[in-house]
C-alpha positions in Angstrom: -30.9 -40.7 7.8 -31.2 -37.2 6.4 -34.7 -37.3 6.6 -35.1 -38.1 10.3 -31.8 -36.0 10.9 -33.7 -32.9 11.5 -31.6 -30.5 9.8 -33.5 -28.9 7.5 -30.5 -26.7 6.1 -28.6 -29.9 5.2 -30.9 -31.6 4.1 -31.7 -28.7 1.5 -27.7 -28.6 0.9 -28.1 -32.1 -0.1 -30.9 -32.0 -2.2 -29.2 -29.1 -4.2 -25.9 -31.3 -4.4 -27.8 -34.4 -5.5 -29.4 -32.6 -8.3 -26.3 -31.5 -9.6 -24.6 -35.1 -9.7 -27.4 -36.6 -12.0 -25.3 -36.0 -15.0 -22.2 -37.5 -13.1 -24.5 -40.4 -12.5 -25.2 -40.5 -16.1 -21.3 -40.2 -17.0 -20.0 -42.8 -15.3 -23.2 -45.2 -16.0 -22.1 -45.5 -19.9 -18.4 -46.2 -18.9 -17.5 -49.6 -19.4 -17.7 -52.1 -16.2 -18.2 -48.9 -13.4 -21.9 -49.8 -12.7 -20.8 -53.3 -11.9 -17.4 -51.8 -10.2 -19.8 -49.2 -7.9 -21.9 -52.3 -7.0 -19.1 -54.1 -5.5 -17.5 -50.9 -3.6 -21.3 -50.0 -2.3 -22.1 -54.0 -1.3 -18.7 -53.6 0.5 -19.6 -50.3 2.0 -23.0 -51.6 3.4 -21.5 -54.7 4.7 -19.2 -52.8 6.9 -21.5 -51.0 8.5 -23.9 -54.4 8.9 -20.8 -55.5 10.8 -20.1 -51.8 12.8 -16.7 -51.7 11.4 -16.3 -48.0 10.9 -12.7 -48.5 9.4 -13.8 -50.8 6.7 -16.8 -48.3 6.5 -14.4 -45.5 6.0 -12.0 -47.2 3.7 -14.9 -48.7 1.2 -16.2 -44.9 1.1 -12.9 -43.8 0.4 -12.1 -46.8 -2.2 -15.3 -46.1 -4.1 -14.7 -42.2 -4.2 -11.0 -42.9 -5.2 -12.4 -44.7 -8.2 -15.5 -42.3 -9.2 -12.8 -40.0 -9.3 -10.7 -41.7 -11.6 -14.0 -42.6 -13.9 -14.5 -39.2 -14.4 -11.2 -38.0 -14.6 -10.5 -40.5 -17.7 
């Protein structure tokens, strides 16, 4: 979506964010059950938006953010 979005400042801003998360990605990948927890929330995320439901988009976002942040907060 970025790609084709035609914003190059965001998607710069992005880039520059993503790089920074790489050792967030690594955190929470060596935590006990989260890859297997962030597979469900992003299956249930995707699914959502297969069936246009943008609550049950929004809330799987907001589900799977509420429990990054708790993996890393731990």
């Amino acid at each position: 979506m970025r790609d084709i979005s035609g914003q190059r400042p965001a998607v710069e801003l992005l880039e520059r964010l993503n790089a920074q998360l790489v050792r967030h990605r690594f955190q929470l990948a060596l935590r006990p059950g989260r890859p297997q927890r962030s597979l469900g929330e992003h299956l249930a995320l995707i699914e959502a938006i297969r069936a246009r439901d943008p609550e049950a988009a929004q809330a799987a976002a907001h589900a799977h953010l509420a429990g990054v942040i708790d993996a890393l907060g731990r």
